[in-house]
C-alpha positions as CSV (number, residue, x, y, z in Angstrom):
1,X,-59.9,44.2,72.5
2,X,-61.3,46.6,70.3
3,X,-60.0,48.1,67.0
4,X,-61.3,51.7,65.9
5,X,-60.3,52.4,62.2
6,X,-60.2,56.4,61.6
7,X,-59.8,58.6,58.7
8,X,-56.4,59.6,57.6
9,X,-57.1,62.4,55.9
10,X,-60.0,64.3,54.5
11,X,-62.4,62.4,52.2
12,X,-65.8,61.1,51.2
13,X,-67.0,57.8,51.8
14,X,-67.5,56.4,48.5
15,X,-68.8,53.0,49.1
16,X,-69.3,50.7,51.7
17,X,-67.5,47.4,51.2
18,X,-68.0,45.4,55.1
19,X,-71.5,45.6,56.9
20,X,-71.9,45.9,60.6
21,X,-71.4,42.5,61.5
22,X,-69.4,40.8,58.9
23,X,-66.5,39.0,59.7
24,X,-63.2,40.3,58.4
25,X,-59.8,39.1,58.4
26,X,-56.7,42.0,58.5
27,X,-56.1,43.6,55.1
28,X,-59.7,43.3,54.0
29,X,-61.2,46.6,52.9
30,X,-63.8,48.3,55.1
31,X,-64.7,51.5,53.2
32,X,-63.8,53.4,50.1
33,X,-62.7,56.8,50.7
34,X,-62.4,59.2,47.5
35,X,-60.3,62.4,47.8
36,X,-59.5,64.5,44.7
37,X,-60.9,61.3,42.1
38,X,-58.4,59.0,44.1
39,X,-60.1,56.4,45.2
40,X,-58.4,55.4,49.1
41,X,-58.8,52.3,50.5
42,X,-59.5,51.9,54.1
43,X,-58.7,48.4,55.4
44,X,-59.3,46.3,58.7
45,X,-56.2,46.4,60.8
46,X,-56.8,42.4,62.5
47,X,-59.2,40.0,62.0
48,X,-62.5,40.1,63.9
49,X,-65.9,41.1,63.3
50,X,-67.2,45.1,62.6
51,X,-69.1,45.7,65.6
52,X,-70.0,49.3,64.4
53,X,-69.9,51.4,61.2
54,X,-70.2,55.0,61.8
55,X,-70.5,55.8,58.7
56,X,-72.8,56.0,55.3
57,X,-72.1,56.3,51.6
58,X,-71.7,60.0,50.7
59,X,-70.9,60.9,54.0
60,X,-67.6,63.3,54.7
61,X,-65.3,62.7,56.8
62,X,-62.0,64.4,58.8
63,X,-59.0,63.3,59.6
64,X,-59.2,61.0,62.9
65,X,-63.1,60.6,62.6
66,X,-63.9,57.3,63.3
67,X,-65.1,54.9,60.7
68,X,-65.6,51.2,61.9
69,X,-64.8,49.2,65.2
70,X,-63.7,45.6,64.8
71,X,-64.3,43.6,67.7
């Protein structure tokens, strides 16, 4: 089963931390979100592999967009 990660709030993606296709293990960071010079950590929810980013560095996003799937 499939995990979608989504945005909790407003924010830019700062940096990307897991490709498409790494493997990742629950608690390891995904993104970086920044929101008013806070840095926001987004992190995988189980451990699998990020079948899809939908995101890039710089881009914004809104709360509940979606931001990585973990297979």
């Amino acid at each position: 089963m499939a995990d979608e990660i989504r945005a909790e709030m407003v924010a830019n993606v700062w940096k990307i931390v897991a490709a498409a296709g790494a493997e990742v293990e629950e608690g390891d960071t995904l993104v970086i979100l920044e929101s008013m010079k806070m840095e926001i950590p987004v992190l995988a929810e189980s451990d699998g592999v990020v079948a899809q980013l939908a995101v890039n560095e710089g881009d914004v996003v809104q709360e509940g967009d979606l931001i990585a799937v973990i297979e």
